[in-house]
N, C-alpha and C positions, 0 to 999 in steps of 0.2 A: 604311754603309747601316743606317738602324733600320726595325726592324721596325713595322709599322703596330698596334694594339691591335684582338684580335681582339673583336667586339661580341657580346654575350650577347645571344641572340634570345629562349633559353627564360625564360617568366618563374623565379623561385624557387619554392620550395615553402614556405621561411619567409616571413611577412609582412615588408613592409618595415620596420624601426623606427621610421624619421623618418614614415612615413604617420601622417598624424592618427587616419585610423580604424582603423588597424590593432588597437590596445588595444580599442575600443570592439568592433570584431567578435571579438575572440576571448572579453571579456568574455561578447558577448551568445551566444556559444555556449554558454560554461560552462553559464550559467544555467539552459538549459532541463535539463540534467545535472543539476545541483543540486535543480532540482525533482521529479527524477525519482527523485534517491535519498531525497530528505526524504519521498518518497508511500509509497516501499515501505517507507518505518522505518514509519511513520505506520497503514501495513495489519498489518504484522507485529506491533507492541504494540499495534491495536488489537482482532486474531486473539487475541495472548496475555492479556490482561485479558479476552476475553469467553469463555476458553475459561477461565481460573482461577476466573472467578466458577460458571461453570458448576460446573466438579469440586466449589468448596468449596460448593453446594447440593446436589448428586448426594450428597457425601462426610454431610453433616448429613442426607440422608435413609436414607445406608446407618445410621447412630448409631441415628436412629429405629427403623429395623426391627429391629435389635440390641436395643436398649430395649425394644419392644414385645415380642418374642419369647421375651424373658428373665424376663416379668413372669406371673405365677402366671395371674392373672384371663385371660391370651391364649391359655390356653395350649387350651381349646376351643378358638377361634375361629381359629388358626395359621394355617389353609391361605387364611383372608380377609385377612390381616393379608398372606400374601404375592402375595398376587393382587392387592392394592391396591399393593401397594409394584410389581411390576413394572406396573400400569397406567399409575400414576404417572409408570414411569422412561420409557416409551412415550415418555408426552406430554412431560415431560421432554425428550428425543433428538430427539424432533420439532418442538419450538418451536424448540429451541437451531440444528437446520439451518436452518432458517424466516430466524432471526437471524443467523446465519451468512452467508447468502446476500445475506439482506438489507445485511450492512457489506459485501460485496463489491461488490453494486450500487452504491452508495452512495459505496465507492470508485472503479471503475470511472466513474462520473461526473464525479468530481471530476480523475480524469485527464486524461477527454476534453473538458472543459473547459480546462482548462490547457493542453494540447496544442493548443485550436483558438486559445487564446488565444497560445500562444508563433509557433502559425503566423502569425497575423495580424502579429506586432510584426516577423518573418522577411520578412513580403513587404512592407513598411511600408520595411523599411529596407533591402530591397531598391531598390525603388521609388527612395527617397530617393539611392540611391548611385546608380542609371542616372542619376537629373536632375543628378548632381552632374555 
């Protein structure tokens, strides 16, 4: 007497290999990943170049006030020479948030963009597999 072969009801949790679209959904998964780490490099260097441009203007106004301070003819005038230089750094500190804020926007859009667009190709191929 042999035994009859018991039937697997559950599907798998791996995709099938011989499926056609199996490569193509795991592909189109990656992708929206991929996008998603190339945005955060893309905010992060572009954080760190507006924050180095910053310091080396910040750093060339501290030289100035050194310069000025140093020089015989300021030496009346000190306490303007430092009232300007921290005006300065004021406005300074305040543009620089200004722009800050501003590449954050600017990223945050560019996310949600991409996101509405990886939605779209997600229900697209959705779609596409139900009619298959």
């Amino acid at each position: 007497m042999q035994a009859a072969p018991i039937p697997q009801t559950k599907p798998s949790f791996w995709p099938n290999p011989s499926s056609e679209f199996a490569l193509a959904d795991i592909a189109s998964a990656q992708l929206p990943v991929a996008r998603a780490q190339m945005a955060a490099i893309e905010a992060t260097l572009r954080y760190q170049i507006e924050g180095l441009k910053f310091l080396g203007k910040r750093l060339d106004s501290h030289l100035r006030l050194l310069e000025n301070s140093q020089q015989p003819d300021h030496i009346n005038d000190l306490f303007d020479v430092w009232c300007s230089f921290y005006q300065n750094a004021f406005i300074d500190y305040a543009q620089e948030g200004a722009r800050i804020a501003e590449i954050g926007a600017s990223l945050a859009k560019k996310t949600a963009n991409r996101l509405h667009q990886d939605e779209k190709h997600l229900v697209e191929n959705l779609a596409v597999q139900t009619a298959i």
